[in-house]
Each structure stands twice: as structure tokens, then as C-alpha cells.
C-alpha positions as a Markdown table, in Angstrom:
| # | Residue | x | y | z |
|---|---|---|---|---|
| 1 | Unk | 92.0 | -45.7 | 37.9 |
| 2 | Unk | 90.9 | -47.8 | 40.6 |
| 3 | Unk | 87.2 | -48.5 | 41.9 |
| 4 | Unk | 88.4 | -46.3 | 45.5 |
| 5 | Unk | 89.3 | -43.6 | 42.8 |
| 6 | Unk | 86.4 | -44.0 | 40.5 |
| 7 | Unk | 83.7 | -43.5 | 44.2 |
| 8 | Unk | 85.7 | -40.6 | 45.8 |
| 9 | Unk | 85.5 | -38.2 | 42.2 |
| 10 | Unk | 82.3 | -39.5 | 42.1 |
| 11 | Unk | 81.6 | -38.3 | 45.7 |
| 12 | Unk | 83.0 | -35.1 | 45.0 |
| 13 | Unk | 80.9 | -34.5 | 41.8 |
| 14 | Unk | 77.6 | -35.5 | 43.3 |
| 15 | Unk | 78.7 | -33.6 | 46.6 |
| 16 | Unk | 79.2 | -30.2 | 44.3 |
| 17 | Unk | 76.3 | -30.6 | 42.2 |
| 18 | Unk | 74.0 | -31.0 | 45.1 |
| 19 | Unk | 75.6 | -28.1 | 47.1 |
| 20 | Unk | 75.1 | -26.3 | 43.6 |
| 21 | Unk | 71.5 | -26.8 | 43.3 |
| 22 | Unk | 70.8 | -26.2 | 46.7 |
| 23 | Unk | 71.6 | -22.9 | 46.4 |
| 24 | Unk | 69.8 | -22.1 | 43.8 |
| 25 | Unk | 66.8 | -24.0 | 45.5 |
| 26 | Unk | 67.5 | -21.2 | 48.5 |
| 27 | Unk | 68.2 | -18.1 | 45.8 |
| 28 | Unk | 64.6 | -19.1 | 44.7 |
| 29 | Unk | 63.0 | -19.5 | 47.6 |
| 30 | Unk | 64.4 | -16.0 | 48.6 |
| 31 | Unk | 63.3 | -14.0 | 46.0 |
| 32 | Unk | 60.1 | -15.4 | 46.3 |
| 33 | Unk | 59.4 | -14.8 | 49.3 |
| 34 | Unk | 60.4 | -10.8 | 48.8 |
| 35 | Unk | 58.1 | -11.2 | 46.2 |
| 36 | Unk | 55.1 | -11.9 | 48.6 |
| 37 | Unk | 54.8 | -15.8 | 47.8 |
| 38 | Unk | 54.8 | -17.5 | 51.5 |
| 39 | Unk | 52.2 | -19.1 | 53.5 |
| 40 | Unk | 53.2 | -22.9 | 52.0 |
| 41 | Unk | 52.9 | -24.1 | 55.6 |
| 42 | Unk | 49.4 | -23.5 | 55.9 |
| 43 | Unk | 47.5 | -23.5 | 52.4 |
| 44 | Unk | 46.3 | -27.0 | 51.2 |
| 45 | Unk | 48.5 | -29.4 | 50.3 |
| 46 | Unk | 46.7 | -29.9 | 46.7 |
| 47 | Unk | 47.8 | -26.3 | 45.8 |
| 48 | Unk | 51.6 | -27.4 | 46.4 |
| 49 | Unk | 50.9 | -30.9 | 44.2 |
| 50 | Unk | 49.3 | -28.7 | 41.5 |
| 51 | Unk | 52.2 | -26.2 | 41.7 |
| 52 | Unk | 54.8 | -29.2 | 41.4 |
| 53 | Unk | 52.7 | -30.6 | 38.3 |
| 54 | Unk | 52.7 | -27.4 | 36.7 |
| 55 | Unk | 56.6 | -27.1 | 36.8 |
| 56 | Unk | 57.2 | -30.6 | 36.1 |
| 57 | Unk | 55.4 | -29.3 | 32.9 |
| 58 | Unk | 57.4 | -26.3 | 32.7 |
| 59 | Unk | 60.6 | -28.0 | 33.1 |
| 60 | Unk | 61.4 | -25.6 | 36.0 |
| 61 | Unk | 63.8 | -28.3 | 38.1 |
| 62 | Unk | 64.5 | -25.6 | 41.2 |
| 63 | Unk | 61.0 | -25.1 | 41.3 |
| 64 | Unk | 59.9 | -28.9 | 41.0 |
| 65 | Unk | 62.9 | -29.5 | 43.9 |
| 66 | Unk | 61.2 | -26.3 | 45.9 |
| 67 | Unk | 57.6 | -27.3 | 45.7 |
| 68 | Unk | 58.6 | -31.2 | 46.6 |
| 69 | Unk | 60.8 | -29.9 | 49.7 |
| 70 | Unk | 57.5 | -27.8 | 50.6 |
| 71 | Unk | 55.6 | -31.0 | 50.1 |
| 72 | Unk | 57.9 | -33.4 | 51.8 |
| 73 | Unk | 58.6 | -31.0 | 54.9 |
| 74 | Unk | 54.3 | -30.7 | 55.7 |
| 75 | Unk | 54.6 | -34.6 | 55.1 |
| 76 | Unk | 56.9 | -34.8 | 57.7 |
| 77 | Unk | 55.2 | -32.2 | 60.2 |
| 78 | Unk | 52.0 | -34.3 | 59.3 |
| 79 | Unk | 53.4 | -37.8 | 60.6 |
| 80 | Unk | 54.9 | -36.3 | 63.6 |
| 81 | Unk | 51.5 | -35.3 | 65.0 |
């Protein structure tokens, strides 16, 4: 198999497996939200970092990927002010 070879499957696997968990990032998020927990926009940041930590600990992945993109997205608002 040649290195072109070898980069494209490996493309496509990384591609799918991102696409994958993003959707479970957004199935997450959903139910969550029906479940009353919103408002990440506007509580402190240090309940967000102590909500990542605490799934870190859990092992919770799609929660440690939703409370980063939470974090990372008021970061972003935050430097464009």
C-alpha cells in the first residue's frame, strides 16, 4: 500500500470518527437542554471548568468534548470583545 493510500484511509477514518462523535456531542447537548440544563453562556466560567474536571473523572468523553466546546466558544466570544 502506498503512503497516498495509507493518508486517504486514514482521512476517511478520522473524518468518520469525528462526524461520529459529533453527533453524539449534539444528541447530548439536546437532551440536555430538554432536560432544563442551559444558560452555559452566561454562568461563570469556573462552573464549566469544574464540570469538565468532574467528567474527566467520570470518564464521560462526550461530556468532557461538550463542556470544552462550551469553554472554548465563551473563550472565543471573550477575545472578540
Amino acid at each position: 500500500m502506498t503512503d497516498s493510500n495509507q493518508f486517504a484511509q486514514q482521512k476517511e477514518l478520522l473524518e468518520q470518527l469525528v462526524d461520529d462523535f459529533a453527533a453524539r456531542m449534539k444528541a447530548k447537548l439536546t437532551l440536555k437542554s430538554m432536560q432544563g440544563w442551559n444558560g452555559w453562556q452566561t454562568c461563570p466560567i469556573n462552573d464549566l471548568e469544574n464540570g469538565l474536571k468532574n467528567h474527566i473523572e467520570k470518564g464521560d468523553m462526550v461530556d468532557v468534548a461538550n463542556y470544552a466546546l462550551m469553554i472554548d466558544a465563551r473563550n472565543i466570544e471573550k477575545k472578540s470583545q
